[in-house]
C-alpha positions in Angstrom: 48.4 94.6 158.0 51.2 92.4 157.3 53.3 93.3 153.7 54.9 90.4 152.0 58.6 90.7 150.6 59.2 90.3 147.1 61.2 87.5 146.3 63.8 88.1 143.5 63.4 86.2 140.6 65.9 83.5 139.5 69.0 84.9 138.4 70.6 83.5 134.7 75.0 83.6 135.7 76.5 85.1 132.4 78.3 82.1 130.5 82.1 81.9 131.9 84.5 83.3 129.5 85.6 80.0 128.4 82.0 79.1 127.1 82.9 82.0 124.3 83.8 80.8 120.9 86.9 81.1 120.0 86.1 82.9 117.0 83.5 85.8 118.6 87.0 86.7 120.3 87.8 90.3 120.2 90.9 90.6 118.4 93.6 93.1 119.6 95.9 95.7 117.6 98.9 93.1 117.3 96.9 90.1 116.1 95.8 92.6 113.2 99.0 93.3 112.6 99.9 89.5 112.3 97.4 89.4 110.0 98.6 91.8 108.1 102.1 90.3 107.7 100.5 86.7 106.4 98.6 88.6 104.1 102.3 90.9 103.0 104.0 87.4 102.8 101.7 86.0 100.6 102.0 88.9 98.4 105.4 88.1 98.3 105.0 84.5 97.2 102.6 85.4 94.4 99.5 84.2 96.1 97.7 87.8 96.1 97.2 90.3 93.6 97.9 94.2 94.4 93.9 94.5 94.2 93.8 91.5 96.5 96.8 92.8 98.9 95.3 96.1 99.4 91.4 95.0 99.6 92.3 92.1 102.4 94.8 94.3 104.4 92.3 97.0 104.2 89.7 93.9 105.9 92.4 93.3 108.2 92.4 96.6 109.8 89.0 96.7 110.6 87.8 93.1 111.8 86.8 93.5 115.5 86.6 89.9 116.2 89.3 86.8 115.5 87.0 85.3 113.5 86.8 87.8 111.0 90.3 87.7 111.2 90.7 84.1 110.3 88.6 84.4 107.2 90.5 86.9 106.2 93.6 84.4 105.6 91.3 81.5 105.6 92.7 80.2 101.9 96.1 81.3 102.6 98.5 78.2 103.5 100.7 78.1 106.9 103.9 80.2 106.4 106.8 78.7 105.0 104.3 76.4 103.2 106.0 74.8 99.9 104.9 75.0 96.6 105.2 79.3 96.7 106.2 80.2 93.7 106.1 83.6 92.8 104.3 84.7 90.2 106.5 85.6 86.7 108.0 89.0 86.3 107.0 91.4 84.8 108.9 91.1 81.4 109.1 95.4 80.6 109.2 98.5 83.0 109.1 101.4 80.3 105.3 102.3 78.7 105.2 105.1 76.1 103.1 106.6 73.9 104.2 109.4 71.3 101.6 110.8 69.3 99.1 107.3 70.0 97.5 105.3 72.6 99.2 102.9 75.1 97.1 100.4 77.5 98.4 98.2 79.9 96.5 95.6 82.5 100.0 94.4 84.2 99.2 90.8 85.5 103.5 90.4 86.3 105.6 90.7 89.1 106.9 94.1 90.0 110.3 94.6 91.2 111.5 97.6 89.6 110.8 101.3 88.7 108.5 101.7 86.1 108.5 104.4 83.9 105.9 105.9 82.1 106.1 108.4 79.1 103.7 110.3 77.0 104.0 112.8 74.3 101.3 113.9 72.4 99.7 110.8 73.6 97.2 108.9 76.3 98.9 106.1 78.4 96.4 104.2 80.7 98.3 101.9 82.8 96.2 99.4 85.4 98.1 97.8 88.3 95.2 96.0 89.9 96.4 92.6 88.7 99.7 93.3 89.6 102.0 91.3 92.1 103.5 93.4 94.5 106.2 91.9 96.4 107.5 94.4 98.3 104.1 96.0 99.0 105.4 99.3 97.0 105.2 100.5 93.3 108.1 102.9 92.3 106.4 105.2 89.2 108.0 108.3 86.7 105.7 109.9 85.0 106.5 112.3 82.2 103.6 113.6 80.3 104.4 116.3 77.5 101.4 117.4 75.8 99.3 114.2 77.1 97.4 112.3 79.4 99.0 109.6 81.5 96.3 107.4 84.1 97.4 104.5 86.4 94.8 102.8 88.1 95.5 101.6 91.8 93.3 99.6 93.8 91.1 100.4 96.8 92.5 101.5 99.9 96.8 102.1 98.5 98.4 105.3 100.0 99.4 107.1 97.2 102.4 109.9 97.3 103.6 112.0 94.2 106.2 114.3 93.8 107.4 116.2 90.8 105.8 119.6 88.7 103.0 120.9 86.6 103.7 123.4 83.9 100.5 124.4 82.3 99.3 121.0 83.1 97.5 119.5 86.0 98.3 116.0 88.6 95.8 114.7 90.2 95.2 112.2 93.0 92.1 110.5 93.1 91.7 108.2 96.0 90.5 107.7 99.2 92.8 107.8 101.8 93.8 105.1 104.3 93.8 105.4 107.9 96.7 106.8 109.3 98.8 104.8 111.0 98.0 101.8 109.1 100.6 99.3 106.9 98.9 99.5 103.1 100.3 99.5 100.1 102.4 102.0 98.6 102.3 103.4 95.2 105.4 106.3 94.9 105.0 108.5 91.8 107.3 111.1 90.2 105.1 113.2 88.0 106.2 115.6 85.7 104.1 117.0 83.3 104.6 119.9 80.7 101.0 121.0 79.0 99.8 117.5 79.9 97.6 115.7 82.5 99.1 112.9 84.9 95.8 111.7 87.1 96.1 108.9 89.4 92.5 106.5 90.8 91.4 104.4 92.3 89.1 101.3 91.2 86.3 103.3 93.0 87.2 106.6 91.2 87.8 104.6 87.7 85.1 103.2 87.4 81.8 104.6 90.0 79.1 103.4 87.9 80.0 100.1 87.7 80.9 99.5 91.2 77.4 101.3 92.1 75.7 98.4 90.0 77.9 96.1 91.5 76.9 96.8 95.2 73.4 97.1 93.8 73.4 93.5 92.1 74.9 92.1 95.4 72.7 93.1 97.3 69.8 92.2 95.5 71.2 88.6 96.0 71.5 88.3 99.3 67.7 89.2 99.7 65.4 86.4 101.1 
């Protein structure tokens, strides 16, 4: 009895690398970085906010592919591009409340130390809107017999010195990735009988972020 051979079925040659689109590209650790430094300069020419700095670097750090990379700075001009101007500076670095309230959405540049002071008093200071030329916010923090909040965005690294007496400081972020080139926020807190509490956008504000993502999504369904 005679067997016939089975012939092998036609074969299908993977597409040569060149057929790839330029975009589905793996990108490597230094083209992040790149990335990352456009994003940094356009900080520094007032074309990103701190919210915007942190949430796009953040993006930066975890695209796998070039094209995610590219639309990522994709309404960012070359650089050296004219016309930057940065945005106007911030016209006061001292915040204080004694015995009242004090609540501040900065929208100017920062260049300086700020310095924040409350005694008997609740300060509330937001730096979301903030432009951040150097990537890093200097803070001191006093807080006698108050509260003192400053809301950071999203994904900033966050490192406070100073004392509690009777009183409490408090980070309330989540950490970046080690390793990785965010945003800075430097805080000297000092607090006698008071609270100094530092958040995030996430941490501010969790309901409405949750209702947020919700909404969002409830968009995008078919």
């Amino acid at each position: 009895m005679s067997h016939s051979t089975p012939q092998p079925g036609p074969s299908h040659p993977r597409p040569p690398a060149s057929a790839q689109s330029p975009g589905s590209v793996r990108a490597s650790d230094a083209e992040r970085e790149a990335a990352v430094e456009r994003l940094r300069i356009a900080s520094v020419e007032g074309r990103l906010t701190f919210a915007e700095l942190t949430e796009r670097t953040a993006a930066a750090y975890s695209a796998t592919t070039r094209g995610e990379l590219e639309k990522i700075t994709s309404d960012l001009p070359g650089v050296g591009a004219p016309g930057a101007e940065p945005a106007p500076r911030l016209p006061t670095r001292r915040f204080s409340a004694v015995m009242g309230d004090c609540r501040e959405r900065i929208v100017g540049r920062i260049e300086d130390e700020l310095h924040v002071q409350s005694i008997m008093g609740d300060v509330v200071l937001d730096l979301r809107d903030a432009q951040v030329p150097r990537g890093e916010v200097a803070i001191v923090a006093t807080a006698v017999m108050g509260d003192i909040k400053i809301i950071v965005p999203d994904g900033v690294d966050v490192r406070m010195t100073g004392y509690a007496v009777m009183g409490d400081r408090r980070i309330r972020i989540h950490r970046p990735e080690p390793g990785h080139a965010v945003p800075v926020v430097t805080i000297n807190a000092k607090s006698i009988m008071g609270d100094i509490t530092i958040v995030d956008d996430e941490h501010h504000a969790p309901v409405r972020r949750a209702f947020t993502a919700w909404w969002e999504h409830r968009k995008s369904r078919p």
